[in-house]
Every structure is written in structure tokens, then in C-alpha cells.
MARVEX-788643 format. One line per 8 residues: for each residue x, z, y of N, C-alpha, C. Coordinates in steps of 0.05 Angstrom, whole numbers. Layout:
<atoms>
X Z Y X Z Y X Z Y ~ ...
</atoms>
This chain:
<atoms>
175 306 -280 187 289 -260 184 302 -233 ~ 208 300 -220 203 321 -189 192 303 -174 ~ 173 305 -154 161 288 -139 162 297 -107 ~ 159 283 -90 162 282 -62 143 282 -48 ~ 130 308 -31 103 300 -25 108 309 4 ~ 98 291 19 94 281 59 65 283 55 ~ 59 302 82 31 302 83 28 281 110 ~ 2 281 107 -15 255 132 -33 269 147
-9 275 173 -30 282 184 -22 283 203 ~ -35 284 232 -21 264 264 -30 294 277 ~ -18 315 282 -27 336 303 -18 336 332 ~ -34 342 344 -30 337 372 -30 305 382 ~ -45 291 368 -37 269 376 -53 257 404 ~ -46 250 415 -67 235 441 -73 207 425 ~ -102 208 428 -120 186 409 -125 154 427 ~ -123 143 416 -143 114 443 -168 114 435
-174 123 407 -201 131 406 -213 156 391 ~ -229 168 408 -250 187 399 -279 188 402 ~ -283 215 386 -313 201 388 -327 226 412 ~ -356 218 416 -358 239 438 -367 254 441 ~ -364 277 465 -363 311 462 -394 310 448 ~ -385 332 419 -412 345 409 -408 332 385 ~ -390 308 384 -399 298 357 -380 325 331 ~ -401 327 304 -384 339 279 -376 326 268
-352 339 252 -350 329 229 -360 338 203 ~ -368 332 185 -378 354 164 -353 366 148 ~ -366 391 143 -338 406 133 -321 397 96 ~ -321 396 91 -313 396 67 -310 417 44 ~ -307 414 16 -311 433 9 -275 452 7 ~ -284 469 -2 -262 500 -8 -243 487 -18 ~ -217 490 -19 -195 490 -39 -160 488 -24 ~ -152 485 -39 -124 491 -33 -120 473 -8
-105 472 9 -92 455 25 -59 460 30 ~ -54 422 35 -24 431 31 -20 439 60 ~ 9 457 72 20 465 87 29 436 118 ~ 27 440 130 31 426 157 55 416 150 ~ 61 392 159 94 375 149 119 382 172 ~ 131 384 162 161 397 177 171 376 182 ~ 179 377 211 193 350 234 225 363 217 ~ 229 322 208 255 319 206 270 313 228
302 320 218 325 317 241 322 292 250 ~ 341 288 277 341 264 277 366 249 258 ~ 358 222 251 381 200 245 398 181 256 ~ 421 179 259 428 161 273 419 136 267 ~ 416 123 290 413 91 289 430 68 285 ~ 457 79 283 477 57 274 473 43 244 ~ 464 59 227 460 51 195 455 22 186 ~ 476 13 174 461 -20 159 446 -11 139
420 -37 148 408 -34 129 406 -49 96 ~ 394 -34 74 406 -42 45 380 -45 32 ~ 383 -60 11 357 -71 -9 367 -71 -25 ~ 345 -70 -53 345 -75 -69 325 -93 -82 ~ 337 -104 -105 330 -141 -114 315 -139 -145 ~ 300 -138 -148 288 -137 -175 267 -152 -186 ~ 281 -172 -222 271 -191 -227 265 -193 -255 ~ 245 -204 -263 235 -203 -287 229 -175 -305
226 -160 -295 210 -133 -294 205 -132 -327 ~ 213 -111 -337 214 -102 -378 203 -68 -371 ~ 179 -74 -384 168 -49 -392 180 -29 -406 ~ 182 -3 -403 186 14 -428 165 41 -426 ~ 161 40 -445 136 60 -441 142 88 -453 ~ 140 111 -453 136 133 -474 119 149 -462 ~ 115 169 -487 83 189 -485 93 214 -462 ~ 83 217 -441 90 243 -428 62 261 -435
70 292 -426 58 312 -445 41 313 -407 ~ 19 323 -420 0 329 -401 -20 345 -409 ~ -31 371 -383 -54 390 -394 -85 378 -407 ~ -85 353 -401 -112 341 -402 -105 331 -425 ~ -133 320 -440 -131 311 -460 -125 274 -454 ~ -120 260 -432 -109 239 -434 -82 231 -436 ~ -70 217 -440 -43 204 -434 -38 186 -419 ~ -8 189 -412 -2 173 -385 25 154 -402
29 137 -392 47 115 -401 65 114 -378 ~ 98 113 -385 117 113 -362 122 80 -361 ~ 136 84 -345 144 57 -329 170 46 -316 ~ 192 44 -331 214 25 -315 217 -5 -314 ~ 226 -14 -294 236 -36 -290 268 -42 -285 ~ 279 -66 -306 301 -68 -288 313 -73 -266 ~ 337 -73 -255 341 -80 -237 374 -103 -252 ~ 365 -128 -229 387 -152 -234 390 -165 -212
409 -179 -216 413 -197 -192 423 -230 -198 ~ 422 -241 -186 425 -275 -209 448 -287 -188 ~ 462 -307 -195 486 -326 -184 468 -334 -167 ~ 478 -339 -134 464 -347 -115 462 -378 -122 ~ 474 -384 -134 476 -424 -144 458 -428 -162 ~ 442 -414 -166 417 -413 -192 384 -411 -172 ~ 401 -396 -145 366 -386 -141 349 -404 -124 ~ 319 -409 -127 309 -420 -104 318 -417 -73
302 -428 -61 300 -418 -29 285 -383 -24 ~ 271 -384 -51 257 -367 -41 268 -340 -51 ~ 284 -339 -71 302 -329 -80 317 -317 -65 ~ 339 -334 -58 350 -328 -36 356 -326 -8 ~ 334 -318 -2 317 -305 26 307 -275 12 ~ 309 -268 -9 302 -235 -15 335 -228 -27 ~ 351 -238 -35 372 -225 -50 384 -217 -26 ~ 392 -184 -37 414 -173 -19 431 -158 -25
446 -148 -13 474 -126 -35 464 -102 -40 ~ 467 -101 -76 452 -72 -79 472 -53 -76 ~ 454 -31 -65 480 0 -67 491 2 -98 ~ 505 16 -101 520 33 -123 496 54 -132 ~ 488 65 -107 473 89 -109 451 90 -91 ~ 429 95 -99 403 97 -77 406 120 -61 ~ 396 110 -31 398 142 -19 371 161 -29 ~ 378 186 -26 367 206 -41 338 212 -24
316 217 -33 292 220 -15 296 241 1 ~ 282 249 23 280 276 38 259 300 21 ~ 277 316 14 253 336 5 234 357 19 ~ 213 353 24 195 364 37 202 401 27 ~ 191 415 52 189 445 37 172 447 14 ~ 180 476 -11 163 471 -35 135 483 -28 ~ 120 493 -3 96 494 -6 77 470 0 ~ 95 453 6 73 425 6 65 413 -26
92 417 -37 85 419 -69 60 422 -84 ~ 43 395 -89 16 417 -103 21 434 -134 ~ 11 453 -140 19 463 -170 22 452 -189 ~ -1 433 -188 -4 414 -212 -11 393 -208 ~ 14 374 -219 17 345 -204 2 325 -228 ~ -7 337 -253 -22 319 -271 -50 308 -274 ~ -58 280 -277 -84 281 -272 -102 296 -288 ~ -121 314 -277 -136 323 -290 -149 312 -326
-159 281 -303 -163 266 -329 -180 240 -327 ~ -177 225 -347 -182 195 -341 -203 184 -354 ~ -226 166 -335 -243 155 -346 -248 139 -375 ~ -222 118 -368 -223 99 -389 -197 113 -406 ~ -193 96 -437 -182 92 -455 -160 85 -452 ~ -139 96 -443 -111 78 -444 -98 57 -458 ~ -118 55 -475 -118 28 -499 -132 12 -482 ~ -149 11 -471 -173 -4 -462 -161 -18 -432
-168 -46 -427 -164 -60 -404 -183 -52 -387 ~ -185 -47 -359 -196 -38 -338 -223 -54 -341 ~ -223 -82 -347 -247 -102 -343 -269 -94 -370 ~ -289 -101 -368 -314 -109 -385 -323 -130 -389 ~ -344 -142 -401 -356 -164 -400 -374 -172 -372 ~ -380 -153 -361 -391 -152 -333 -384 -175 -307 ~ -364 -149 -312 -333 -164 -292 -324 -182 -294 ~ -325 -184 -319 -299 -218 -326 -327 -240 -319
-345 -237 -333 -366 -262 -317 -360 -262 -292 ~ -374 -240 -266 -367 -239 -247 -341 -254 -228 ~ -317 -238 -232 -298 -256 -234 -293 -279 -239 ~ -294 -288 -264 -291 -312 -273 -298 -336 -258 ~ -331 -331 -245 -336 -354 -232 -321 -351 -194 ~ -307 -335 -192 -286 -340 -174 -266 -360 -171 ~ -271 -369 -151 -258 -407 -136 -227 -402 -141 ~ -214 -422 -151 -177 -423 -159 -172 -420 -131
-188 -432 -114 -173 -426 -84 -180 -398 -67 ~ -195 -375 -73 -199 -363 -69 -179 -339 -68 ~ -169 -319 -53 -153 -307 -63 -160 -275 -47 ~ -161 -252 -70 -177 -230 -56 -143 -212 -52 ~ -137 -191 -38 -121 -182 -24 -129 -153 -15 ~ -120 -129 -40 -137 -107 -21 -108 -85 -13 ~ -112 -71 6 -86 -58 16 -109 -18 19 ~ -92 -2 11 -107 19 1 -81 39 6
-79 64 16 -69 86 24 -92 102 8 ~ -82 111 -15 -97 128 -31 -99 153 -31 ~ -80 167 -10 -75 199 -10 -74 209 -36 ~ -52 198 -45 -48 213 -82 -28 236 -73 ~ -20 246 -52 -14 268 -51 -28 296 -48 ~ -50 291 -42 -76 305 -38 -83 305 -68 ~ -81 340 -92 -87 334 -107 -117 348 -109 ~ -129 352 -89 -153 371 -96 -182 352 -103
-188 347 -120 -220 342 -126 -211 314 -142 ~ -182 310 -146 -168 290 -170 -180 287 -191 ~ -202 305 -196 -217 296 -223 -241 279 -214 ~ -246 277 -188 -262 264 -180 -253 228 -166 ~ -231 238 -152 -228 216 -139 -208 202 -154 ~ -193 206 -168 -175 181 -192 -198 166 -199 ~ -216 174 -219 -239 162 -226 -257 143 -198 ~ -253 150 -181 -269 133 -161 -250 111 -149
-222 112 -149 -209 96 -151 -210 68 -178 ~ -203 85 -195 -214 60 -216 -242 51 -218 ~ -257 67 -215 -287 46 -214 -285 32 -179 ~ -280 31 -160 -268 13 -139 -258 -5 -143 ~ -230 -2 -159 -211 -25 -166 -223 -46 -186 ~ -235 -29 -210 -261 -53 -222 -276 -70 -222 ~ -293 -53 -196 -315 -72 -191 -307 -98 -171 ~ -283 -85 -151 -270 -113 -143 -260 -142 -154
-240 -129 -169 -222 -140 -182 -214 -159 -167 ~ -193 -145 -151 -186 -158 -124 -144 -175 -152 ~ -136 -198 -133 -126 -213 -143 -103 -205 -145 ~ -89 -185 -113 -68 -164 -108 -79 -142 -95 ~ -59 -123 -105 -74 -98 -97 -50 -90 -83 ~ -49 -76 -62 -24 -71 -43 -29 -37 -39 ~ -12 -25 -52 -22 10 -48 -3 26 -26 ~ -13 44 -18 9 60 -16 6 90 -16
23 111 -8 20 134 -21 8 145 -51 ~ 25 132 -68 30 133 -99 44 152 -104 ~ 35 167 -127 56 190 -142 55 180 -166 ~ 81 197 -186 85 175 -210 60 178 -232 ~ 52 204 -226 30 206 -251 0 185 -241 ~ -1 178 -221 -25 163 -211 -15 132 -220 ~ 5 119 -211 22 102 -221 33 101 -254 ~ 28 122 -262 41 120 -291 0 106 -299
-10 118 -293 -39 112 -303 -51 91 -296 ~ -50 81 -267 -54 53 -261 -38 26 -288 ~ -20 33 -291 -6 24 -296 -11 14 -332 ~ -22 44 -344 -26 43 -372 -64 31 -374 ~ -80 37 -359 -106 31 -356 -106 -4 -353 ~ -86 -14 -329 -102 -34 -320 -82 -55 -331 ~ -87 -59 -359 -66 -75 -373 -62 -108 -365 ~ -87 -115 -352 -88 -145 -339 -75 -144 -313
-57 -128 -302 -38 -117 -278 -12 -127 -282 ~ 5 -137 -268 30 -128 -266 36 -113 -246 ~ 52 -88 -252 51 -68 -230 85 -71 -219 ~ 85 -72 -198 115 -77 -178 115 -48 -160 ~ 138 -24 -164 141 5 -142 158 3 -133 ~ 158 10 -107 178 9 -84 186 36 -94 ~ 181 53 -104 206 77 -120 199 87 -146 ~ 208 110 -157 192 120 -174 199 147 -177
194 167 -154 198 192 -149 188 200 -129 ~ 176 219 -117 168 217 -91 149 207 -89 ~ 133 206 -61 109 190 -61 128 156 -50 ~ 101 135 -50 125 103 -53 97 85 -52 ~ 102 68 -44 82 44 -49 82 26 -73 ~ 62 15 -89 61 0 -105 43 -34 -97 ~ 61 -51 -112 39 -71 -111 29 -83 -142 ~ 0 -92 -147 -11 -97 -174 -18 -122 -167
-7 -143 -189 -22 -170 -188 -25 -174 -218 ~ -57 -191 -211 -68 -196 -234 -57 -219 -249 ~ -51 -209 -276 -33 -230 -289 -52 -262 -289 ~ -82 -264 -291 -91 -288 -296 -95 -300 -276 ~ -91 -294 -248 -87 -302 -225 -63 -309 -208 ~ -42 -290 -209 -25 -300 -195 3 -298 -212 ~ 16 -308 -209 39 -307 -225 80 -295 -212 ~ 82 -275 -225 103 -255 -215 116 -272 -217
137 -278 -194 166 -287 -187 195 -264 -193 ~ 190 -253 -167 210 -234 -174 201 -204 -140 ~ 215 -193 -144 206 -166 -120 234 -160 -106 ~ 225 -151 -81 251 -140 -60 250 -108 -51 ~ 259 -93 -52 259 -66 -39 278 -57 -12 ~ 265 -62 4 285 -62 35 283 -41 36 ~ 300 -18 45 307 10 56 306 11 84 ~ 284 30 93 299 33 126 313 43 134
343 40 150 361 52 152 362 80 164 ~ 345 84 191 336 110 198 312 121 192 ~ 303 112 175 280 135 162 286 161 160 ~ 257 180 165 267 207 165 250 216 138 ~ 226 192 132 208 202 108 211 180 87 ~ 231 176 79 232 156 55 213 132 58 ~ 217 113 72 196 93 75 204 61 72 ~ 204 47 61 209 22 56 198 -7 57
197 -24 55 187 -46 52 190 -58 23 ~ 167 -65 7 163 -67 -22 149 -99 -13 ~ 172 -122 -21 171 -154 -29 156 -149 -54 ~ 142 -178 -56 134 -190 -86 133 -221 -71 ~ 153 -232 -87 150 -268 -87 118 -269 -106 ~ 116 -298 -109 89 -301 -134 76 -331 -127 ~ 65 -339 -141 56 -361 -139 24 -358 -157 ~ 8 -370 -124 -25 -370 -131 -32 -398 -130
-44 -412 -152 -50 -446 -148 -33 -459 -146 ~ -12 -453 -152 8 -472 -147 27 -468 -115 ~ 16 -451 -96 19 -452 -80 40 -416 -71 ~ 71 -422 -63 81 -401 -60 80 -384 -36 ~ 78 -354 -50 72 -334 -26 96 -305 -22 ~ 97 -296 -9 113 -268 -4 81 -256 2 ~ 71 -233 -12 74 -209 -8 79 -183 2 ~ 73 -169 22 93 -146 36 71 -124 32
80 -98 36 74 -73 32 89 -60 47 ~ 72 -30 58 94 -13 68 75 9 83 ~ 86 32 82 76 61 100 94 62 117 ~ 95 55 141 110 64 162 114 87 172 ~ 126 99 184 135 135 188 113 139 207 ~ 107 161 194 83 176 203 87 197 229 ~ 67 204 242 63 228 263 64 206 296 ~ 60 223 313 51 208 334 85 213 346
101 237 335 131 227 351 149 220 336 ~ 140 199 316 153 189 298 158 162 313 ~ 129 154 338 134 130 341 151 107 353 ~ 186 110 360 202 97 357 217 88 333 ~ 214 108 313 219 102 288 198 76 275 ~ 177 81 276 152 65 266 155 37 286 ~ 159 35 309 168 11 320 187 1 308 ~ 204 12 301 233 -1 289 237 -8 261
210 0 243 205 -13 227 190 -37 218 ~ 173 -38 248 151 -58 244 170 -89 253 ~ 195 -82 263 199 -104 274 217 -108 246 ~ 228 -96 232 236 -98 211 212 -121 193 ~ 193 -111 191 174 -123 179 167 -154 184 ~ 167 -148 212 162 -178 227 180 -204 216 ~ 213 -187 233 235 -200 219 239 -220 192 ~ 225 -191 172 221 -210 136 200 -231 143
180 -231 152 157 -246 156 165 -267 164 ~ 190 -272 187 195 -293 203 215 -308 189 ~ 233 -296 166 250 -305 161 249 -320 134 ~ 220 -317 122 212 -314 99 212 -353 94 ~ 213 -369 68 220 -401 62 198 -420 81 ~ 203 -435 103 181 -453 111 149 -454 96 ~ 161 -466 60 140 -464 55 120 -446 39 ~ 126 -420 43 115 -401 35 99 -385 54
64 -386 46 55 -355 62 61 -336 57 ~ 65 -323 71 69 -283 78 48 -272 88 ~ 38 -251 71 15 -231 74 30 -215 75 ~ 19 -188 90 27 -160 93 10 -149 98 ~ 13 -125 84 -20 -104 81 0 -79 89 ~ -13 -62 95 -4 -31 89 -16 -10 112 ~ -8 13 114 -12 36 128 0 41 141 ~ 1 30 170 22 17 192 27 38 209
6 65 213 3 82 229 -2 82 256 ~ -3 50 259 -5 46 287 -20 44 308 ~ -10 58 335 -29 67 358 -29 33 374 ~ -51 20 376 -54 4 402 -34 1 415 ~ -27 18 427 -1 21 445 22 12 444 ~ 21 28 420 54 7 405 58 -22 414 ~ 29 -31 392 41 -68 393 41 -83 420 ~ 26 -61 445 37 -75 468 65 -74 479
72 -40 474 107 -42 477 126 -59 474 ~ 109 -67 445 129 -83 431 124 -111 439 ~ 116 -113 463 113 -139 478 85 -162 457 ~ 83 -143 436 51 -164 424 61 -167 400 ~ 48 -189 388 51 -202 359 75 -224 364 ~ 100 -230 342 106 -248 349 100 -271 350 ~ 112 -291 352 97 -321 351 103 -339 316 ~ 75 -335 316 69 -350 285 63 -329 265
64 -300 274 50 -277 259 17 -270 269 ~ 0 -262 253 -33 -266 262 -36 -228 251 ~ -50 -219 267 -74 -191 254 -93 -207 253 ~ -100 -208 216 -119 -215 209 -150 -208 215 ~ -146 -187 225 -171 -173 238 -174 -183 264 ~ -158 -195 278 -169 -205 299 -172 -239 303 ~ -159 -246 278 -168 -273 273 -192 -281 261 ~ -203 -259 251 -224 -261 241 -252 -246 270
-240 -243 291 -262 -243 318 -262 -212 317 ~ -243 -183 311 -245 -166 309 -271 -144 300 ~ -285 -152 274 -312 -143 265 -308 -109 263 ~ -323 -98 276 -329 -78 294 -328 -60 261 ~ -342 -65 246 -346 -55 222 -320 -49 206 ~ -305 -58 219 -278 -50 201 -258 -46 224 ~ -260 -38 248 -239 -26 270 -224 -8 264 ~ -243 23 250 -228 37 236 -220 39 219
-195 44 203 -190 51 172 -182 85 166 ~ -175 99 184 -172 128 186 -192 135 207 ~ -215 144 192 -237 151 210 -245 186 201 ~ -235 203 223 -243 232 210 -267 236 226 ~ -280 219 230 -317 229 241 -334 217 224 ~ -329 209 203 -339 190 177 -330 200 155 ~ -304 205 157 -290 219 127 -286 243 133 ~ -288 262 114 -281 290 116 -266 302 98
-245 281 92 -225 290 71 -209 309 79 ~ -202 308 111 -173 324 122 -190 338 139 ~ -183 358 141 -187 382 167 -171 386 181 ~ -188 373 207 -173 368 232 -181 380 258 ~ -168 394 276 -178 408 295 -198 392 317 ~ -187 355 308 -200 337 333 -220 319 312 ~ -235 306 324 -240 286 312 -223 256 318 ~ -220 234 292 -203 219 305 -204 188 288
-202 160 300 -210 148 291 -195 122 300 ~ -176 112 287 -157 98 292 -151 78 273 ~ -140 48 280 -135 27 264 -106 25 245 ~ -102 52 226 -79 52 221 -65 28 194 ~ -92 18 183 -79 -2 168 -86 -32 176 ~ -68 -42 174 -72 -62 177 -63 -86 166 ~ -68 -113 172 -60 -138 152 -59 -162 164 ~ -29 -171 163 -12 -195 183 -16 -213 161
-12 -245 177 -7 -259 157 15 -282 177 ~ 36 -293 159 38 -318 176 46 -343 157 ~ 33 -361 159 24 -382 145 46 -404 132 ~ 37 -421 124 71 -435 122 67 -461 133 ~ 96 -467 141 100 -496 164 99 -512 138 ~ 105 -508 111 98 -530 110 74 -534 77 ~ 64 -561 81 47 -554 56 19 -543 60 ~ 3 -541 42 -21 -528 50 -17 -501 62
-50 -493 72 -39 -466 84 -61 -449 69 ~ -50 -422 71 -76 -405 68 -80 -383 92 ~ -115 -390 93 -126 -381 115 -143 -353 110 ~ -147 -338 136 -165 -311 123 -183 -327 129 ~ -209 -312 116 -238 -329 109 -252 -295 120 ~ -246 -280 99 -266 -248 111 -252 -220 106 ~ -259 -199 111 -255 -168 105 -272 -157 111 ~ -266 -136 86 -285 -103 88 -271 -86 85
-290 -64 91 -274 -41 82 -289 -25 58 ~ -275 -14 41 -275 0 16 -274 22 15 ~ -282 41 1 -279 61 -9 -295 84 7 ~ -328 71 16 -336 92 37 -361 100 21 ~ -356 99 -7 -386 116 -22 -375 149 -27 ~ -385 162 -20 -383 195 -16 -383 201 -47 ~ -370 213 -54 -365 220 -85 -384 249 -91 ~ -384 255 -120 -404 274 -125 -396 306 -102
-374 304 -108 -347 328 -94 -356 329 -61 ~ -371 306 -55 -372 302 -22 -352 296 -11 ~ -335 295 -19 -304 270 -8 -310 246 -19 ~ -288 236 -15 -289 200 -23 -255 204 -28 ~ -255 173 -39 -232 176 -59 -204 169 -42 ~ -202 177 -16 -180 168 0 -191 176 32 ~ -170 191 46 -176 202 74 -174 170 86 ~ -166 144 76 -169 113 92 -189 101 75
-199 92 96 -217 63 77 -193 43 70 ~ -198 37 47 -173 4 33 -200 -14 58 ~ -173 -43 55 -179 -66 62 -179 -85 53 ~ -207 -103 40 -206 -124 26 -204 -153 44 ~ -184 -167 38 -189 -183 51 -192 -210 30 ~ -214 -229 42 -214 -259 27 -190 -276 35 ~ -182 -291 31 -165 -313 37 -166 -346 22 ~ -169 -365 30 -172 -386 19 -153 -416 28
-146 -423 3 -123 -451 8 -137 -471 17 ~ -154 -474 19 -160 -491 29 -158 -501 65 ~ -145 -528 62 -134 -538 90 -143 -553 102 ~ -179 -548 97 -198 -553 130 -200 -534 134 ~ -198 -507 135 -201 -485 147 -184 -483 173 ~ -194 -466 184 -176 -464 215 -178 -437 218
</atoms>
């Protein structure tokens, strides 16, 4: 499968935060690195924008050939569309006119290409469900109103020390066993494996070529509705917005995901998606919450431009009193995944919510951040810390 690989990485960027003169970073070890990313043309801004609508999701699986001795399981979903006189409200607030034809990804130059895009190789059993008897106790005694929420930029384009960090990804995602998992920067062989491992998942991709975001909800917790795939009209790096309707306790939610265009002179593009984002958020059924997780890229700066948050959208991080402990999620004076000429440490993911007018609400309760145990390799399994966040239905909360 040909795959699409954008590197992450902000050069030259003027920071709002660094750390100070003298501080190191520790080096990392030897190995390949991919090539510096090549500034795309510009796009015009006239473009309508197009989605795609996808519902009741049918597996098909077959064996792809790989150097390792594991196997990977493929993955399509259909795509449909239903008589607007059939659909909920909530329904129809995601249906929109599908293309004929998807537009085609941007192909990066082939030295960003890593050689070998297969996982090395996999912990668990592809027969075997992700959980144990451990876990499921654990779990189990987790509150129906409880609802865990983790958002994760995995750098699966980064394939060096992959025999290390796939594996630290799944023992992460285990020990959580967070309720949705909101990813982004997915390739299909990382995704073909999520996908065949963590059989108590339903897995929802905003593409399946290229790198793309995924979202995973746990079948005994929340329950799949149907998914949306918004296109941004002037994207220069294939970037989208990935819907999931679903219903937790009885109580209905939207879902959002998304990697916004990367680089520091990307950032009129990346404004113009966030308001995109906002937009779905605002427009989304009275009585449904909307969560949004993802890898926003965003400088401080921005969301003042953009005159602030709108009204009735929350950063969960600052509704929760902004806990210092989780300010950064791309921190290169802590992580030493990327080699970078600066050090640099910035809030690039982040997680909105806006509640619903009507009906109970759900409130954030807490967050951490993930993924900061140093692996045997001396990396960790992602240049971002993921974001776990709690959330709870319950409507004495404030």
C-alpha cells in the first residue's frame, strides 16, 4: 500500500515558550532520519468544502504479507448515505454531498519515505483481545457515568525504534483502557494492527492511505452511531476533520478529531481550519455533547487572533484551572524523540468541549498526560504526550 508521510517539525519557529539559556536536550540515539518537509504551493481559497458520510461500518479483513513473523489484518468500511426522511437530528447535521471522487493526497518527496513501512513486530496475538483479567477487573469497576477520552499524535511516521515504541503504545492503550481513543498521525500498517489486536474496539479512519487520523471506541462502553469525514478545502497537507456520532449512557455525543496543518507559516491555513472545527461544534444537535481532541498545532497567539474561544466552546485545560503539569504536550526539553536545533515546548494538543443545551450535561472532571515513561531505546513512544481526559454525566457538576 503506498503511503503518505509529512514530517513534524516547526523550523524556524519563534516559540512563546522556551526553556532557558544552558538548558540540554539529551541526544538520542543513531538512526535514520527522515528529510526536512517541502513547503507546499499555495491553494486557492475559493474551494467548497466536501465530506464524506459513513454508516454502519462492515469489516473485511485479509492476510497482508509482512517481513516479521506477525500479521496484520486490513480494514474497509463502507461508505452510504440514507433518505434524509429516515435520519435523526443528529444524522442530519453530519450528512453531506459525497464527491464522485476523493481528492488525491499531496505526495511528499520519496526521501521522506521510510524503507520499511512494516511493523517490525507485535506483542500480542492477533487472535488475542488487547484486555486480560487484570484490566477487565480494573475497568469493570468503572462508574456508567464516567467517561475516559484519550487524544494521542503517535508519530507513526517516524519509523525508527518501531520495535520498541508500537509495543509501548499498546501496553499504554491497555493499561488505560480509555473509553475513546482519538489518534492522529496513523499509517495503515499501525492501523491495520490496532485494529486486528484490539478486538473490543471499533475503529473509525479519516483515510486509509497516507498518514490520517483514527478514532477507537470501546464496544462495551459506548455505542457507534455513524462517522463524518469533512475535507479542508485549502489544505496543503491532506488534513481533515474525522466525526463519530455515539451514544454513552444513554446520553448522545459528537466526537471530533483532527491534525491541523502543520509549520509555523502554515498558520493562516491552521486558523481556517480551527474555525472550521468550531463551526461543526456550534452547529452540532442542542442535545448532544461535542468533544474534540487532536493535534491542533497551536501557537497562543492564534486563539487571540482569532478573537478567543467562541461562546459555548470550553479548553478543557483551562476549565479545569490550567494544571501546569500538563501545559505542554510537544515538549523537546523532556522528549528527545526529534532533533531540533532549539529547544521547544508548546501546547500543541489540545481538547474543546461544548456541552449540550439540552438534557444532562457532561462535564470535564480531570487530565493527564501519557506516554512520558522513557522506553528501553531511550525514546518514548511518541515525540507528544497523548491526553487523558476524565469526563462525567453527572449534572451537579459545574
Amino acid at each position: 500500500m503506498t503511503l503518505l508521510i509529512q514530517q513534524h517539525r516547526e523550523p524556524g519557529d519563534s516559540l512563546e515558550n522556551v526553556t532557558a539559556p544552558g538548558t540540554s536536550v539529551p541526544k538520542k540515539k543513531k538512526g535514520k532520519r527522515r528529510g526536512k518537509a517541502r513547503k507546499a504551493e499555495d491553494v486557492p481559497t475559493s474551494q467548497p468544502s466536501t465530506s464524506h458520510v459513513t454508516q454502519s461500518p462492515q469489516h473485511q479483513r485479509t492476510e497482508a504479507n509482512q517481513k516479521s513473523a506477525a500479521t496484520i489484518g486490513t480494514q474497509t468500511k463502507s461508505t452510504a448515505t440514507r433518505d434524509q426522511s429516515t435520519q435523526t437530528p443528529g444524522a442530519r447535521f453530519a450528512r453531506e454531498t459525497v464527491p464522485a471522487t476523493a481528492p488525491a493526497p499531496v505526495q511528499p518527496p520519496s526521501d521522506q519515505l521510510p524503507q520499511d513501512q512494516s511493523l517490525p513486530s507485535q506483542p500480542h496475538s492477533p487472535e488475542l483481545p488487547l484486555d486480560n483479567s487484570d484490566q477487565a477487573n480494573t475497568t469493570s469497576k468503572r462508574s456508567a457515568n464516567e467517561l475516559f477520552v484519550l487524544t494521542w499524535n503517535i508519530d507513526g511516521l517516524d519509523q525508527e525504534d518501531m520495535d520498541e515504541r508500537f509495543p509501548g503504545l499498546l501496553k499504554s492503550l491497555a493499561k488505560i483502557r480509555p473509553d475513546i481513543v482519538l489518534l492522529q498521525e496513523l499509517i495503515s500498517p499501525i492501523a491495520e494492527a490496532l485494529d486486528e489486536i484490539m478486538k473490543d474496539y471499533e475503529f473509525i479512519m479519516g483515510n486509509t492511505s497516507g498518514y490520517f487520523t483514527g478514532i477507537a471506541l470501546r464496544k462495551s462502553r459506548v455505542k457507534f452511531l455513524q462517522s463524518n469525514v469533512v475535507n479542508y478545502p485549502t489544505t496543503e497537507q491532506g488534513r481533515n476533520l474525522l466525526m463519530t456520532q455515539l451514544s454513552f449512557s444513554g446520553h448522545p455525543l459528537w466526537l471530533m478529531t483532527s491534525h491541523l496543518e502543520s509549520c509555523k507559516d502554515n498558520s493562516q491555513e491552521r486558523m481556517n481550519q480551527l474555525r472550521r472545527v468550531w463551526k461543526r461544534m456550534r452547529e452540532a444537535p442542542d442535545d448532544h455533547t461535542v468533544i474534540f481532541g487532536g493535534d491542533t498545532n497551536l501557537r497562543d497567539r492564534e486563539i487571540k487572533w482569532l478573537g478567543g474561544l467562541p461562546e459555548g466552546i470550553s479548553d478543557v485545560w483551562e476549565v479545569l484551572g490550567q494544571p501546569e503539569d500538563c501545559r505542554y504536550t510537544w515538549d523537546t526539553v523532556n522528549n528527545n524523540n526529534k532533533d531540533l536545533p532549539f529547544p521547544a515546548r508548546l501546547r500543541f494538543d489540545r481538547v474543546y468541549i461544548r456541552p449540550s443545551k439540552e438534557g444532562a450535561k457532561v462535564n470535564p472532571v480531570s487530565m493527564r498526560l501519557i506516554g512520558q515513561e522513557r522506553l528501553k531505546c531511550g525514546r518514548f513512544t511518541s515525540d507528544h504526550w497523548g491526553i487523558l481526559c476524565k469526563f462525567s454525566t453527572d449534572s451537579v457538576l459545574s
